[in-house]
N, C-alpha and C positions, 0 to 999 in steps of 0.2 A: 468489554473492550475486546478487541480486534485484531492481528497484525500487520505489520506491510512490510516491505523491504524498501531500499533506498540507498543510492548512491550518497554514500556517509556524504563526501563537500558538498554538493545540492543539498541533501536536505540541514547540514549543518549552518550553511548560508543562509536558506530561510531564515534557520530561528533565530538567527542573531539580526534579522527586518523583522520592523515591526508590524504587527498582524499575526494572527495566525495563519500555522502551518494548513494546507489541505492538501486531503487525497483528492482525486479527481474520483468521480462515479462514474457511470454508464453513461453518454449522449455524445451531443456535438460538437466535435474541438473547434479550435478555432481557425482550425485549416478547414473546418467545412465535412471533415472526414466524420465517421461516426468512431466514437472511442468505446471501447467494450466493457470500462469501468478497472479501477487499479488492480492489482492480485494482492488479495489478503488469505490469512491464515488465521486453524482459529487458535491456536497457541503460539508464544515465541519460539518454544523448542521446534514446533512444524518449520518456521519460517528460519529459524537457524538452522537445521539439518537443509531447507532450499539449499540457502548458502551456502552452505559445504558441500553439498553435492555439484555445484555449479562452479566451485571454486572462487566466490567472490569474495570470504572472509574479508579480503584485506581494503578491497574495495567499499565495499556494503553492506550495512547495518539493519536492524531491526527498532520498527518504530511500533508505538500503539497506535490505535482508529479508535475514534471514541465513536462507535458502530458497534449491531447486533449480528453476531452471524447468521441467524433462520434470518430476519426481516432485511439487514440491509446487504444478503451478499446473493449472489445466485453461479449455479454451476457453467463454467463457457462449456459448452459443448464441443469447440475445438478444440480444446487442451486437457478439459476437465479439472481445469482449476474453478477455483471460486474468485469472481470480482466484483467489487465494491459498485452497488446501483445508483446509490448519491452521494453527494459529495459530504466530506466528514474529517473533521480535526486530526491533525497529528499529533501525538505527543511523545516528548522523549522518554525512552524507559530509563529508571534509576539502579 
């Protein structure tokens, strides 16, 4: 497992519809744009310290990616994060 961030209502709304939750991966949104793939982490603690350093605590939470970090994440070259290549489950952490 994997992490991601997320604006706690959106993705809190998801899990109460039924379906699962997903991360978006790397391709074609549906504006036609190319999407670069979500930004994950490979710890919670990494993607909590985002948080805080960004100030969104109160906003935005930390979810799991049921994703591999080596196979399913690749480095942007523009920011140097890592983002998710295909699409993959969210789940809530306990």
């Amino acid at each position: 497992m994997i992490y991601c961030i997320g604006l706690r209502m959106k993705y809190e709304r998801a899990f109460a519809a039924p379906g699962p939750v997903i991360k978006l991966g790397r391709g074609v949104g549906s504006d036609g744009r190319q999407y670069p793939g979500g930004r994950v982490w490979p710890t919670a603690a990494d993607a909590k310290r985002f948080l805080a350093g960004k100030g969104l605590d109160a906003t935005h939470d930390v979810y799991g990616v049921l994703a591999e970090w080596e196979s399913d994440t690749v480095t942007d070259e523009a920011d140097q994060t890592r983002r998710l290549v295909r699409n993959a489950a969210v789940v809530r952490l306990t």
